[in-house]
C-alpha positions in Angstrom: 140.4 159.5 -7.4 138.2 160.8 -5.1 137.9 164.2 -3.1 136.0 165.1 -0.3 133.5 167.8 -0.1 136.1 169.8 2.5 139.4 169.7 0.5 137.2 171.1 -3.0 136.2 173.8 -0.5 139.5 174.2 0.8 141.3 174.2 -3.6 138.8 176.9 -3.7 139.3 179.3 -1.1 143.1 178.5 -2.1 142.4 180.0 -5.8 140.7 183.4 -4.4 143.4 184.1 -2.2 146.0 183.6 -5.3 143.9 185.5 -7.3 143.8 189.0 -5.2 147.5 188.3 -4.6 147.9 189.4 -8.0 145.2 191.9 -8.1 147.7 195.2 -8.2 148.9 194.1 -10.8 145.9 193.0 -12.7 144.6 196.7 -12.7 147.3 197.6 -15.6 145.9 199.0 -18.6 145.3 196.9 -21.6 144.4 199.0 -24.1 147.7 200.7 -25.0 148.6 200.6 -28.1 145.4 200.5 -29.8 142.7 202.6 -31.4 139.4 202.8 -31.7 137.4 200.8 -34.2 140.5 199.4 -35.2 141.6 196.0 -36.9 142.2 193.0 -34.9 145.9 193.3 -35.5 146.2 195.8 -32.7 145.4 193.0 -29.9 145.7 189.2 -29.5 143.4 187.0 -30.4 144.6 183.5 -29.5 144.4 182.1 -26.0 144.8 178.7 -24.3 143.6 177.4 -21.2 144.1 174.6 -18.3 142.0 173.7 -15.6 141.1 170.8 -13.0 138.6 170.9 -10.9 135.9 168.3 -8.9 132.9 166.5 -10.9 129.3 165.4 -9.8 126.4 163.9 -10.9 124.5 166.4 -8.3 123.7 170.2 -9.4 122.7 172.9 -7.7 118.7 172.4 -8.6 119.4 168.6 -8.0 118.0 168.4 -11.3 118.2 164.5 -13.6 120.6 163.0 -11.2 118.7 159.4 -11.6 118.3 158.7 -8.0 121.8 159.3 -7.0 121.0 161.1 -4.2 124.6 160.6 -2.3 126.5 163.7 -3.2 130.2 162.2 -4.1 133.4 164.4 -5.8 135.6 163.2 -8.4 138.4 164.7 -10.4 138.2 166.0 -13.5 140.2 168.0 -15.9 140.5 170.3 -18.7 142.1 172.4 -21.4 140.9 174.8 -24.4 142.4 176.6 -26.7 140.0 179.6 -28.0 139.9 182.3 -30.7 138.4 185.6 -29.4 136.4 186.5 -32.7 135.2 190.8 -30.4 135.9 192.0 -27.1 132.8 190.2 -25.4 132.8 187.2 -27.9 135.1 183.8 -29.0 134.7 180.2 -30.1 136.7 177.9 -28.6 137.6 174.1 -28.3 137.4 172.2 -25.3 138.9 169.4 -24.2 137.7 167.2 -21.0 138.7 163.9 -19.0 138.1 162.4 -15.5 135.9 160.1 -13.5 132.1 160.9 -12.0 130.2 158.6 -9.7 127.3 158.7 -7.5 125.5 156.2 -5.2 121.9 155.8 -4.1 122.1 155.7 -0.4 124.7 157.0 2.0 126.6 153.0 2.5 127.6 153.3 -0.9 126.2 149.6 -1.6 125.0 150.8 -5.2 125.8 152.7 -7.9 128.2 153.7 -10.4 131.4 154.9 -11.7 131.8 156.5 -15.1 135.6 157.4 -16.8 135.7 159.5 -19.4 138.9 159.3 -21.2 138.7 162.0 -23.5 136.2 164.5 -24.6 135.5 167.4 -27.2 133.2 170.0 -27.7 133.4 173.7 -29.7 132.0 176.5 -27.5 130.8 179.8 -28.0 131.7 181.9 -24.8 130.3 185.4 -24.0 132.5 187.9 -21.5 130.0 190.4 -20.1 132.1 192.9 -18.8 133.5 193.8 -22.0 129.8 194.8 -23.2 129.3 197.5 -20.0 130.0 200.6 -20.5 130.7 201.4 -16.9 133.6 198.9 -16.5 136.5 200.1 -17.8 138.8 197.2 -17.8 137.6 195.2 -15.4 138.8 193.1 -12.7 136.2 190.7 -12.6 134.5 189.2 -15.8 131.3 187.1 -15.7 131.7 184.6 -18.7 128.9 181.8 -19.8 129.5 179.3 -22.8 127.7 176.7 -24.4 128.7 174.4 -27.4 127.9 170.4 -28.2 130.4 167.9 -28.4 131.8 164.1 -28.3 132.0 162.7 -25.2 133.8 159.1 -25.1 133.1 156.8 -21.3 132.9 154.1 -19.8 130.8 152.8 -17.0 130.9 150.2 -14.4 128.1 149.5 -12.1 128.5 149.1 -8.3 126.7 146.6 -6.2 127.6 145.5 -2.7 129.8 147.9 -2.6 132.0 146.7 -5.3 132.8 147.9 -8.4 132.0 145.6 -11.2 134.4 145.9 -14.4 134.0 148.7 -16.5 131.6 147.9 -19.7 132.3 148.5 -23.8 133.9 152.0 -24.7 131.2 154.4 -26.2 131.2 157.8 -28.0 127.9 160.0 -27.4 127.0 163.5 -28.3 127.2 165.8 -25.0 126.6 169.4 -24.6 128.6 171.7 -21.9 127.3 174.6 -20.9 129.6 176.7 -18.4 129.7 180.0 -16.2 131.8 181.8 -14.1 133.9 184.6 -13.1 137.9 185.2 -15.0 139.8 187.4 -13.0 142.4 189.8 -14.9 145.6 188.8 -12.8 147.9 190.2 -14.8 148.2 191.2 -19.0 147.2 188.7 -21.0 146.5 186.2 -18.0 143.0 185.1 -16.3 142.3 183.0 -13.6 139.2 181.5 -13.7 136.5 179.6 -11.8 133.8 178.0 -13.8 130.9 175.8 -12.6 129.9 173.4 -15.8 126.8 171.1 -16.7 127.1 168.8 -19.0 124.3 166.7 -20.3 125.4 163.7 -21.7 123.4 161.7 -24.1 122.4 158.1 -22.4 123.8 155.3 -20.6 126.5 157.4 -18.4 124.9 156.7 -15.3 123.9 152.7 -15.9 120.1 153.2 -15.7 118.2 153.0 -18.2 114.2 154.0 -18.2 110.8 152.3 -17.6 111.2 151.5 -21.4 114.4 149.8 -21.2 115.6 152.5 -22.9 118.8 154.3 -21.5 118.5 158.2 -21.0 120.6 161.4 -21.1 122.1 162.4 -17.9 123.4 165.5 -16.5 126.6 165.8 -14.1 129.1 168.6 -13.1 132.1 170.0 -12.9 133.0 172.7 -10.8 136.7 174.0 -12.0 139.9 176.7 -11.3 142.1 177.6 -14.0 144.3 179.7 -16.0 144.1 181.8 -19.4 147.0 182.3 -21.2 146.9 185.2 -24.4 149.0 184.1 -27.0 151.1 186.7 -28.8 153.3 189.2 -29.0 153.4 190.7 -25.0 153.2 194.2 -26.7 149.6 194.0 -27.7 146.8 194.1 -25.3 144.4 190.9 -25.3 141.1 191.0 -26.8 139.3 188.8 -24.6 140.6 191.8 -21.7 139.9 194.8 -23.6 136.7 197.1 -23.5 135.7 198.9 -26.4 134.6 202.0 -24.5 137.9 202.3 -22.3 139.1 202.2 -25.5 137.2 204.9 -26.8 137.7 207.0 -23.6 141.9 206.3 -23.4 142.2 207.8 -27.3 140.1 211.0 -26.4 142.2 211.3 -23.5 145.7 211.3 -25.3 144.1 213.4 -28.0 143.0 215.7 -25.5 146.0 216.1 -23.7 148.0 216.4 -26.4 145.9 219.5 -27.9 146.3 220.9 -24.5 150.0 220.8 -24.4 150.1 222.5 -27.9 147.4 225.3 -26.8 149.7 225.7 -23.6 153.0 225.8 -25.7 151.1 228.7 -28.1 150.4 230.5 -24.9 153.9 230.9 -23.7 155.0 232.0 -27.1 151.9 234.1 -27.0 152.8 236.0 -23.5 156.6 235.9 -24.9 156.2 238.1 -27.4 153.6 240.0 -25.6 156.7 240.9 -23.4 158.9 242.1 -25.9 156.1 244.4 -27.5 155.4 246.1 -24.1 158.8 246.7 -23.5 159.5 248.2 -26.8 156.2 250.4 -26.0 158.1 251.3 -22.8 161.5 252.0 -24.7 159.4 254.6 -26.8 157.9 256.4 -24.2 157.4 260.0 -23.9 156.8 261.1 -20.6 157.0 265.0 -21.2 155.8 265.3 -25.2 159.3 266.7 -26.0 160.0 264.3 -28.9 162.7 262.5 -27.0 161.9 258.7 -25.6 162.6 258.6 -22.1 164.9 255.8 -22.7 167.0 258.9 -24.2 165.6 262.1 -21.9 168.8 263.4 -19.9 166.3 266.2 -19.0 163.1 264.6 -18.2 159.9 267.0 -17.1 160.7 269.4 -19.8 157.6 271.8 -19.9 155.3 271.5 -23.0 156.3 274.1 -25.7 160.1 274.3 -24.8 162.5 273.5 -27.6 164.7 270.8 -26.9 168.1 269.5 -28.2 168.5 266.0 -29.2 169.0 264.7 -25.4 165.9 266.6 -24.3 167.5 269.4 -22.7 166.0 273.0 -23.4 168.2 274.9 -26.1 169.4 278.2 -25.1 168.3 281.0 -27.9 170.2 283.9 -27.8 168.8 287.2 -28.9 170.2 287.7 -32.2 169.0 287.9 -35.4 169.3 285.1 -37.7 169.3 285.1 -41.3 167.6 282.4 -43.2 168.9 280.7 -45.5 166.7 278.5 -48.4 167.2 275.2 -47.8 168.9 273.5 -50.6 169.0 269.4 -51.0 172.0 268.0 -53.5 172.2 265.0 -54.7 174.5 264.0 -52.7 172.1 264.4 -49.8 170.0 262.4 -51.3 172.4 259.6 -51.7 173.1 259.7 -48.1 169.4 259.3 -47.3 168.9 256.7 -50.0 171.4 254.6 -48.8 170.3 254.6 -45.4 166.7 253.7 -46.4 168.5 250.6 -48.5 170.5 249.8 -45.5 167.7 249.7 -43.0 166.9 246.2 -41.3 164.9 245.6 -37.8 164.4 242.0 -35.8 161.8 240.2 -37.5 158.2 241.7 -35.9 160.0 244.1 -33.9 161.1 247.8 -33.9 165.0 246.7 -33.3 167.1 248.3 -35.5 169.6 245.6 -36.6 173.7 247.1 -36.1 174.2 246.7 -39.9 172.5 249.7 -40.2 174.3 252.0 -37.8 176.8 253.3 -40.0 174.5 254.4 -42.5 172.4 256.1 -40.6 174.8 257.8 -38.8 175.4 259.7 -42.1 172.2 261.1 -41.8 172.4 262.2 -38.4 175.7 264.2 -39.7 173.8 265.4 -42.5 171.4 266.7 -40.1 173.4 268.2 -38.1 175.5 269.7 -40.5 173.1 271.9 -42.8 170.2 271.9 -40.2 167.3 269.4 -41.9 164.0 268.6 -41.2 163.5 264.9 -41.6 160.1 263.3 -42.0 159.9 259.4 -41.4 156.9 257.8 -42.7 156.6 253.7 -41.4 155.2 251.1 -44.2 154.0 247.3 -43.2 152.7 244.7 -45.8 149.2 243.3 -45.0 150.2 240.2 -43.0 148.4 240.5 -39.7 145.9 242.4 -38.1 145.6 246.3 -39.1 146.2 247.4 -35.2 149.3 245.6 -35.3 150.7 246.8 -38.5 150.0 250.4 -37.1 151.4 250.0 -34.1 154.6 248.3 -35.6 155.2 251.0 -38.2 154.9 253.8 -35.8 157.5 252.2 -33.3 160.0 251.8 -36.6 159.7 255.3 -37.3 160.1 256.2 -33.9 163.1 254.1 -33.4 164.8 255.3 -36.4 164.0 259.0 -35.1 165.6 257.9 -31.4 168.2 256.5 -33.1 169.5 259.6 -35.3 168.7 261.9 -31.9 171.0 259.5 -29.9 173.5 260.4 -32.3 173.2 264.5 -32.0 170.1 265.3 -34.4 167.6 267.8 -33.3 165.0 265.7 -32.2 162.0 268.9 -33.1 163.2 268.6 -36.5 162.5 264.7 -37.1 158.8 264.3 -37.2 157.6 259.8 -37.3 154.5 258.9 -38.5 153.3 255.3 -39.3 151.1 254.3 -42.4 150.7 250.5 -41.6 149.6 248.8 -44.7 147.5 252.0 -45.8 150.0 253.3 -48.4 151.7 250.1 -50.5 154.0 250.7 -53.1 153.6 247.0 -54.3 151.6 244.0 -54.0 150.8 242.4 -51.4 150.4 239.1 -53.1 153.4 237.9 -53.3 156.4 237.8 -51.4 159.0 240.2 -53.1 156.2 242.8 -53.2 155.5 242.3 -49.6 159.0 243.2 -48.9 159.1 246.2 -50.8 155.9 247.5 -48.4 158.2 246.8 -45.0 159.8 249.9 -45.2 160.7 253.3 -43.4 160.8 256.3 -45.9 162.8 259.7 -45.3 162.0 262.9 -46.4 164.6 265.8 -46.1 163.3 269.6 -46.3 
């Protein structure tokens, strides 16, 4: 069958317009999935291909056409199926049929006409935008193969303008060397347009040398078609995958995933930050009186004046006041112990936990009742920074001291100090002894 010079044009154009149709979705990713430097089990390996296209004995250097100077188009056709061995790399095994011709003068008196029933060749094909750094899954591939093969033909000769009948079937070596463009239409899928030489070894154009000898002969075929990736649809192909996009897609993940962590760690970080200044703010002390402001009914107190457990000045009366030795039982000392056993705060915090409330409302009583001094020395362990620990045990202290005022005691006799993790009473290598240094100790006098 033959096809004019115009309608191969015309299959042509057709193609390019198909092929940007599809070009949206050709830009999808295709290394998903996959990691670098990893085994070829991540992608798919196996493709097939069809094709169809026009053959020639002319070329584009009008190079060993025999005299055949009379450009004439028949069809020809094609299929592969290939094995993609890297990204830029694959073997593959071609298969090739259809009819050339070509004629000395433009009447078409003489000539020929070859068929070619069948043919076979094993290729190696090269993809050169999967070796460039600078394109990152590319739309457009150049490709170029070359591999030898078995071409079987026959030939008739044409004189007069007639064909004569088509001579003995023969098999000759031939060797196909192709280039193009594929065009990533969608995952897994190329379309392609290839322009072939083939150089076939003797007698497929019916001339034969000065020697009587018949010599190899080169014709064309200028081809559209499609690659299909075989496979599971979840993989990305090989043949449309580039190693550094690759690279550059895994650093990416990575690196946004190690910013979503540091920007979790933050939050937490400005969380607690929050709950640490407004503790600070709970323990206050505008006026020095020894009463938080959280707690100051009487706020501005001048420095120096004596103040009750609410921060109010305390009225002294111009008596005289006997003395009395201070004497601490046993029993006082039970009610202190027990608190100290009882105590509990929020984890990292100054909170003092409700469990403790009734216990340390004894104290306050005691207080009250026979008129102690209370000194409240805050422990840590040695988890964390130093400042932290200091910080932390002097807030404890200072709560329990708000506390016990809240309840009536006289906030000038409860002095709060922290220690941090200066003075341990255990060690700090292990757990239980760690607990034993989170503590707040009372003294009574």
């Amino acid at each position: 069958m033959k096809i004019s010079l115009k309608k191969s044009g015309l299959l042509v154009a057709a193609g390019i317009i198909s092929t940007a149709s599809f070009a949206q979705s050709a830009k999808q990713s295709s290394i998903e999935g996959t990691t670098p430097f990893g085994p070829a089990t991540q992608y798919r390996t196996w493709s097939i291909g069809v094709g169809a296209g026009v053959t020639s004995l002319q070329n584009i250097a009008k190079f060993n056409n025999g005299g055949y100077d009379k450009l004439d188009w028949n069809l020809g056709y094609s299929a592969y199926i290939k094995k993609q061995i890297s990204p830029s790399f694959g073997i593959k095994a071609t298969y090739f049929g259809g009819k050339t011709s070509g004629y000395e003068a433009s009447d078409k008196q003489t000539g020929f006409e070859t068929k070619t029933p069948w043919s076979v060749a094993l290729s190696g094909e090269f993809i050169a935008a999967n070796t460039n750094w600078r394109f990152f899954n590319s739309f457009i591939k150049p490709y170029a193969s070359i591999g030898v093969g078995v071409m079987n033909a026959e030939t008739a000769a044409i004189a007069g303008g007639n064909r004569g009948e088509y001579g003995d079937s023969y098999s000759k070596i031939y060797v196909p060397a192709d280039f193009g463009l594929k065009f990533a239409v969608a995952k897994g899928i190329n379309f392609e347009l290839g322009y072939q030489l083939n150089w076939a070894n003797q007698r497929f154009d019916n001339k034969v040398g000065p020697t009587q000898q018949y010599k190899n002969d080169l014709f064309t075929y200028a081809h559209a078609g499609l690659e299909f990736a075989l496979g599971s649809g979840s993989k990305p192909a090989l043949n449309n995958s580039n190693p550094v996009a690759t690279l550059v897609n895994d650093y990416t993940v990575k690196y946004d995933d190690l910013k979503a962590q540091n920007d979790a760690l933050n939050a937490k970080n400005q969380a607690l930050q929050g709950q640490l200044d407004g503790i600070n703010n709970d323990l206050k002390d505008d006026d020095g009186d020894g009463v938080a402001n959280k707690y100051d009914k009487c706020p501005g107190t001048p420095s120096g004046v004596q103040v009750d457990g609410s921060g109010c000045p305390i009225v002294v009366k111009n008596e005289t006041k006997v003395v009395e030795k201070v004497v601490v039982t046993e029993a006082d000392k039970k009610v202190v112990a027990d608190a100290i056993k009882n105590l509990e705060f929020d984890l990292g915090k100054a909170t003092i936990r409700p469990t403790s409330y009734a216990t340390l409302n004894k104290v306050a009583a005691l207080l009250i009742e026979k008129n102690f001094s209370l000194k409240l020395a805050g422990h840590t362990d040695n988890t964390g920074s130093r400042e932290l620990n200091m910080r932390l045990s002097k807030e404890r202290a200072e709560s329990v001291k708000a506390y016990l005022v809240s309840q009536g005691a006289n906030a000038s006799r409860i002095e709060a100090t922290g220690y941090g993790p200066d003075q341990p009473i255990a060690s700090n290598k292990n757990a239980a002894g760690r607990q034993q240094n989170r503590r707040v100790e009372f003294t009574l006098y």
